[in-house]
N, C-alpha and C positions, 0 to 999 in steps of 0.2 A: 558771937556776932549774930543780927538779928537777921532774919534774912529781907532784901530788900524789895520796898513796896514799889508800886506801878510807876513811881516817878523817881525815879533812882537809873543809874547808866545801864547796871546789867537787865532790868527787866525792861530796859528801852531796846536794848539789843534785841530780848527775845521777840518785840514786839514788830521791830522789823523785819527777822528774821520769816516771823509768821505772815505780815505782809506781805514779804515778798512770795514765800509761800503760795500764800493764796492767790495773788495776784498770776502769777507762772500758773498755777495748773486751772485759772478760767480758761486760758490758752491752749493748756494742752487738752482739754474735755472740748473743745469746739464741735467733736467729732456727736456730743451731744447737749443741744444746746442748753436744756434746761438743767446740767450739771452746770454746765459750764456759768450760767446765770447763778447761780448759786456759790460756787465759787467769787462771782463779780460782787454779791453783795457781803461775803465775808471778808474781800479786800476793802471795800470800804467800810465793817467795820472794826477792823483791826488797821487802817492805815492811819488815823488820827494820829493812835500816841504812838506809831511808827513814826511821823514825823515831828516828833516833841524832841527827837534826840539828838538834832544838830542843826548849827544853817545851812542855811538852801540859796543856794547860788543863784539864787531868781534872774539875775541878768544874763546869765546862758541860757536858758529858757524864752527870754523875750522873744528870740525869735520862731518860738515854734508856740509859745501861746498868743501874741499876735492874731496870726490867722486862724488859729481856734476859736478865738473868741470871737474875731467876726464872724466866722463860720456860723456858729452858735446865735450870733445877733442877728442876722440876715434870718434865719430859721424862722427863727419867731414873729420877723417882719414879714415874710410868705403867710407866714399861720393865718396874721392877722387881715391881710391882703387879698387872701384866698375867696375863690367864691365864694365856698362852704368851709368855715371858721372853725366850725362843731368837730366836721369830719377830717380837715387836716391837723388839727392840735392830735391827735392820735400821735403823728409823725416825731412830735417832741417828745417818745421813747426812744428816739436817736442818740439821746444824751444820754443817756442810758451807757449805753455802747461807747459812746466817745471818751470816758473815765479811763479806756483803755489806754488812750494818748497820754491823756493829763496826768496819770499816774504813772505811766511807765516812767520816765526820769527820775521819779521820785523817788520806786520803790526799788527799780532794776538797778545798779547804779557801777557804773563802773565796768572794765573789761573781761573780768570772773564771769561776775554773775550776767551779764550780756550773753556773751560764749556759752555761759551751759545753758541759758534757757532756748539758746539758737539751736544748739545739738541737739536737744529734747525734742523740741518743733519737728526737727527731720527725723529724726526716731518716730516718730507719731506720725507723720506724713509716710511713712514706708512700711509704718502696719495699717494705716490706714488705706493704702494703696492694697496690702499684700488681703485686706477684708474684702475691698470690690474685687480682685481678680478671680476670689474665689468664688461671687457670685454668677461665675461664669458655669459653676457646674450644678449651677440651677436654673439653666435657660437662662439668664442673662448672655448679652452680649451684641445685640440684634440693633440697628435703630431707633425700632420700636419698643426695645425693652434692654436700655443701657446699663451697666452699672453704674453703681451711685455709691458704693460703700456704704459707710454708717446713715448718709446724709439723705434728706430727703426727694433729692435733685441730681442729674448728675452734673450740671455744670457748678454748683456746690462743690461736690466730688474735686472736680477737676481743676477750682478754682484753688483750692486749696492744696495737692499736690503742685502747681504749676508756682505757687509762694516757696516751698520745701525745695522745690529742687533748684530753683534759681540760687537758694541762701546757700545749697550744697554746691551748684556746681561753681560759686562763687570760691567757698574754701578748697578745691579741688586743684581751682586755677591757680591759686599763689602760693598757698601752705602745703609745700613737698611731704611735710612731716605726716600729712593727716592722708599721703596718697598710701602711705602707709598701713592704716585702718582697714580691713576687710573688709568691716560694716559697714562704710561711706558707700563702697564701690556694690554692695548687694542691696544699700538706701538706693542708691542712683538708680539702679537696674529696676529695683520695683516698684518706685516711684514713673519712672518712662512706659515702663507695658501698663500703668495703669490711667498715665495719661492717654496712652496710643488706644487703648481699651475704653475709655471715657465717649470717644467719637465727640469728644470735644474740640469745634475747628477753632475757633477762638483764642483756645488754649494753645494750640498746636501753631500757630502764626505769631503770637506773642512769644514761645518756648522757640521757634526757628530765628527769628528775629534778634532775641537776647546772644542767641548762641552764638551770631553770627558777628553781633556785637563784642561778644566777650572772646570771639577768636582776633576778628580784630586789632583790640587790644594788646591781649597776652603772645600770640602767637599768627602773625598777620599770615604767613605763609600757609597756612594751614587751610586758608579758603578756597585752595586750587582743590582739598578733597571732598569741597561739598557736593560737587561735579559728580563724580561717579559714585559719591555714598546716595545721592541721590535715583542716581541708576539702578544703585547695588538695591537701594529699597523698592523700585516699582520692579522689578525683577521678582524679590521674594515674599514682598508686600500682599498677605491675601489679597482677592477680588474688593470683597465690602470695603475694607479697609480703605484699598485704593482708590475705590468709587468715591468714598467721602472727602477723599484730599482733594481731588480733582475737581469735586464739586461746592471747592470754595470762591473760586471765581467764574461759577456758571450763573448767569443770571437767569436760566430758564429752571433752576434750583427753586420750590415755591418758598419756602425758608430765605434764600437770599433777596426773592423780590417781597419778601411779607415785610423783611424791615427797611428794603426801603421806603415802603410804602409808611412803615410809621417814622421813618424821617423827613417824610414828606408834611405827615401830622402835627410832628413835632416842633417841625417850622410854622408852621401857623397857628403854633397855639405862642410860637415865642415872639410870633409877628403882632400876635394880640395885645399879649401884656408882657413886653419884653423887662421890664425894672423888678419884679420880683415873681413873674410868673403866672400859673393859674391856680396854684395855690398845691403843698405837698398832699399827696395820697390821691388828685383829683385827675391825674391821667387816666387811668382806668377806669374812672365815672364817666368823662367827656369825650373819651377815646372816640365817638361814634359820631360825633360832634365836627370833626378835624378828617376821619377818616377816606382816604384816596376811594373812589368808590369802587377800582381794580383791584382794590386788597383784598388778599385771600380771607383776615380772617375779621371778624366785625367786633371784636374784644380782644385787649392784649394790658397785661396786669402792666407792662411794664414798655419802653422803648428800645431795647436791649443795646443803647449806648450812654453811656454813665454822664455826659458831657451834654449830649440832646437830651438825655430828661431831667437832670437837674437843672438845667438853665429854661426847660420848660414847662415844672413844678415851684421853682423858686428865682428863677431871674437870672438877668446876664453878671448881677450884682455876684449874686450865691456863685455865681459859675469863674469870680474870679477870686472869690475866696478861697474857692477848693481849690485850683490850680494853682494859688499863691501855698496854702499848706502843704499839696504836694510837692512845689519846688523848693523848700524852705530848705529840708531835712534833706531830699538832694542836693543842695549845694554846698550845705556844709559838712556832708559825706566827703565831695568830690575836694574840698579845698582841705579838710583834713587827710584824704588820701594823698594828694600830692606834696603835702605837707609835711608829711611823716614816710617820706620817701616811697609813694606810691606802692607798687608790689611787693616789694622788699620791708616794710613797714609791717609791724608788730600787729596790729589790727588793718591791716590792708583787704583781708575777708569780709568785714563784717561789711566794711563802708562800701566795698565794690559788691558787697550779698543786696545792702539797702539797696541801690542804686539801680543794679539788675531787675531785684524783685518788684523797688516800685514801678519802674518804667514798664515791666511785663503784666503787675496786674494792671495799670492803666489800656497798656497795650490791647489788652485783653477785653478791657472797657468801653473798647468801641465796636463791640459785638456782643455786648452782654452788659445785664446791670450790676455790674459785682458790689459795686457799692452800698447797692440796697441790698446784697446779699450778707448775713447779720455775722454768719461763720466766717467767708469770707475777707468781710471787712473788718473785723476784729482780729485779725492775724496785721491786714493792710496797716490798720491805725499802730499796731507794735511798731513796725517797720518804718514809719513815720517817728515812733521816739528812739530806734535806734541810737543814733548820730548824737543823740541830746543824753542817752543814758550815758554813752563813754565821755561825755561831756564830764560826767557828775562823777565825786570823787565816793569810791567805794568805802561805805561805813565796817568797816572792822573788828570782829569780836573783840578786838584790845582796849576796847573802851568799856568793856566786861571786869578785865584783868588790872586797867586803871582806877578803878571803881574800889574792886579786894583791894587792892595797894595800899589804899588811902584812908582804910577803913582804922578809927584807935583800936 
C-alpha cells in the first residue's frame, strides 16, 4: 500500500492535527508576541487543507461571524472616514489578530480539545504569574516599578492572569472532580498574588466583582464572608497594598482624575463625528485637540476605556458591533448552560469560565484599553469562539483508521 498523498483522509487528519497545533500554541506564546505571531502565521498556513476534511456546519457559526464581519466592515469604513486615511489603515493589522475568532471553531472543535487548550492557558497563566513574582527580587514591586512578568506592561501582565483565573475559578466552582488536582489550587494561589502584585486596580474590581457573581450563583450563602474576609485583609494587607485599594474611588487620586478628564475628551470627539468616529490610530494624534485643560497629562496613547475609545476612533456604529459580538457567544454560553442542566452539565465549566471571563475582561475595559491590548485580546477573541467550538463536532483520528480499512 502506497502511502497516502495530501488529499487522502489520514494526511487530512495530520493536517488538522498540525492546525490545531499551531493554532493552541499562538495562545499559549502570548507571553511573547512575536513567537506568538509566528505561530499565527503557520496556523494559517497549515489551516487550508486542515479544512479540506469535512463539512463545516456554517449555520452554527452564523451567529458568531455575523458580527465579525461587520466588525471588520465598520473598520474599514473609519479607515476611510478618518481624518488621516494614511495613518489609520495602519489599524487594519487588527485583522491580523482577529483570525484568532475566525479560526477557533474551525480548528478547536469539540469538548476534548476545548478543555485541554483551557488547562494549558492556566498552566501558562501560573508560570506566568509565578515569572512576575519573582521580579520582585529584583526591585520590582513599587508603583513606580510594577511587575509585568514576560510582558511589556503590567497591565498586560494582569490582563492576562485576570482571563486564567476566571476560566480556573470557573472549573473550581462546578467540577468537584478537578477540586481534586493540587495543581489547580497552587494555579489559583499564584495566579492571585500575582494579580494582588500587579497593583492592577482595574483587574482587582473586575476579579471582585466576578467573584461575587460566581458566589452568587453557586453558593448564594457564602456572601455574608465577604464581610470579614474583607476585614481579615485590611487587617494583614500591607500599607502600599492597601493604599492602592483605597485609592480606587479617591478622586483626588491624579490617575483617577487624568481619565476622567480623557472621558471628558472622548466625548467630544464622539460629539463631533459620532457615525464612524475620528478615524482609528488618531486619538493620540488629536488628544490635545479635545483636551480638558485640568488634565494632568497633555498626551495619552490611549482613553483607558474600551467602549469611549472605540466609539470614539470608529463610531457609535463600531461601538455596536463590538457589543453585539461580545453578546453573541455570551448568550449562547448561557442558554446552552441551562440547557444542559446548568452546574451539573458535562461542560458547565467552560460555558460558565466564557461567561465570567468575558464579562471580567470587559469589566476591566472600563478602566483600561484591553482591547487594543494585542496579548490580551487574543486570549479575549478565544473566549468569544468558546461556546461555537463545543458547538462544532470533534474531527476524530477514525477517519485515519477508515481510510487503512478501505484501502484494496
Amino acid at each position: 500500500m502506497e502511502p497516502p498523498d495530501a488529499s487522502t483522509p489520514a494526511a487530512e487528519g495530520r493536517w488538522q492535527r498540525w492546525a490545531r497545533w499551531m493554532y493552541s500554541l499562538h495562545l499559549l506564546t502570548v507571553f511573547g508576541l512575536g513567537l506568538s505571531n509566528a505561530f499565527l502565521g503557520l496556523t494559517y498556513l497549515t489551516a487550508p487543507p486542515a479544512l479540506r476534511s469535512g463539512p463545516i456546519s456554517w449555520s452554527r457559526l452564523r451567529a458568531l461571524y455575523l458580527p465579525l464581519g461587520l466588525y471588520v466592515l465598520l473598520l474599514g469604513a473609519s479607515v476611510i472616514a478618518s481624518y488621516e486615511p494614511r495613518v489609520s489603515a495602519g489599524s487594519l493589522s487588527e485583522l491580523i489578530s482577529l483570525a484568532t475568532l475566525a479560526m477557533g471553531p474551525l480548528l478547536v472543535r469539540g469538548e476534548r480539545n476545548t478543555r485541554r487548550l483551557v488547562d494549558a492557558l492556566v498552566i501558562v497563566g501560573a508560570l506566568i504569574s509565578f515569572y512576575g513574582l519573582g521580579q520582585l527580587l529584583y526591585g520590582y514591586g513599587g508603583i513606580d516599578r510594577r511587575i509585568r512578568g514576560p510582558f511589556s506592561h503590567w497591565m498586560t501582565y494582569a490582563g492576562v492572569l485576570l482571563v486564567c483565573e476566571l476560566l480556573l475559578l470557573a472549573r473550581l466552582a462546578v467540577d468537584r472532580a478537578s477540586r481534586r488536582h493540587a495543581w489547580r489550587w497552587l494555579a489559583l494561589l499564584l495566579i492571585n498574588l500575582g494579580l494582588l502584585g500587579s497593583l492592577t486596580r482595574g483587574a482587582w474590581v473586575a476579579l471582585a466583582v466576578m467573584l461575587a457573581a460566581l458566589f452568587a450563583l453557586r453558593r448564594p450563602r457564602y456572601l455574608t464572608a465577604f464581610v470579614p474576609a474583607a476585614v481579615l485583609f485590611v487587617v494583614l494587607a500591607p500599607v502600599p497594598l492597601l493604599s492602592r485599594i483605597l485609592s480606587i474611588a479617591d478622586l483626588r487620586d491624579t490617575s483617577n482624575y487624568d481619565r476622567l478628564c480623557m472621558a471628558d475628551a472622548g466625548l467630544r470627539m464622539i460629539a463631533e463625528r459620532p457615525l464612524f468616529g475620528i478615524g482609528p490610530d488618531m486619538v493620540q494624534l488629536r488628544y490635545a485637540l479635545y483636551r480638558n485643560p485640568t488634565a494632568p497629562r497633555y498626551w495619552v496613547p490611549h482613553l483607558h476605556n474600551v467602549l469611549l475609545h472605540l466609539t470614539a476612533e470608529r463610531g457609535l456604529a463600531s461601538l455596536a458591533a463590538y457589543i453585539w459580538l461580545m453578546a453573541a457567544p455570551i448568550a449562547l454560553a448561557i442558554r446552552r448552560y441551562r440547557a444542559e442542566g446548568g452546574a451539573a452539565g458535562p461542560r458547565a465549566d467552560l460555558y460558565l469560565g466564557t461567561v465570567l471571563a468575558l464579562a471580567g475582561f470587559n469589566l476591566a475595559g472600563l478602566f483600561e484599553y484591553n482591547w487594543g491590548d494585542t496579548e490580551v485580546q487574543r486570549l479575549a477573541l478565544f473566549l468569544l469562539a468558546i461556546p461555537f467550538c463545543l458547538e462544532m463536532k470533534e474531527r476524530r483520528r477514525s477517519v485515519e483508521r477508515r481510510y487503512i480499512l478501505h484501502q484494496p
